[in-house]
N, C-alpha and C positions, 0 to 999 in steps of 0.2 A: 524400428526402421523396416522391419521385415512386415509389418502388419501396414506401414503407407507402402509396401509394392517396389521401396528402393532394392533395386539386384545385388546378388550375394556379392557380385563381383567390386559394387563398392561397398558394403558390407563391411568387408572381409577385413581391408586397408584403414578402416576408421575404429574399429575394434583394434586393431594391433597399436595404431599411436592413442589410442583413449585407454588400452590396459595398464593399470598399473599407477596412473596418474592422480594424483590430488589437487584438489583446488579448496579454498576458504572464502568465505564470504564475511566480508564485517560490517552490521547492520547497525545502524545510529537514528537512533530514537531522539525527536526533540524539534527542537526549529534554533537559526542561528541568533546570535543576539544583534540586536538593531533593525530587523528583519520590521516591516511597514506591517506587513498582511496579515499576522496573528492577532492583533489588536484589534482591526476591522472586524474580524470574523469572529471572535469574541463580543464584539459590538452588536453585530449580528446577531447572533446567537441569544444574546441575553437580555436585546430588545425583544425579539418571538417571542421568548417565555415570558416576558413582562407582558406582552399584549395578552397571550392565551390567560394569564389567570387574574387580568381584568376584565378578559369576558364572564370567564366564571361570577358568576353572581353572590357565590358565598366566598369569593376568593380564599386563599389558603389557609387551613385549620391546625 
């Protein structure tokens, strides 16, 4: 705060309620089920790589 030029004077007040305090974060990996748009973008995805290594001329070895 002090290095964006915020004054000590609010400073001072945001340090006294942020001392001491905890917080958690709980992060969820995944997509939900019945969800439309993994499938498409899976569709996606694995049409690209079927084009790219039909251009390949020796295709995959």
């Amino acid at each position: 705060m002090e290095k964006a030029g915020i004054p000590e004077k609010l400073i001072r007040p945001t340090r006294i309620c942020v001392k001491g305090s905890k917080s958690r974060a709980r992060v969820k990996t995944g997509i939900k089920q019945g969800d439309c748009l993994p499938p498409l973008l899976f569709n996606l995805a694995l049409e690209k790589a079927i084009n790219r290594v039909a251009e390949m001329e020796t295709g995959l070895q």
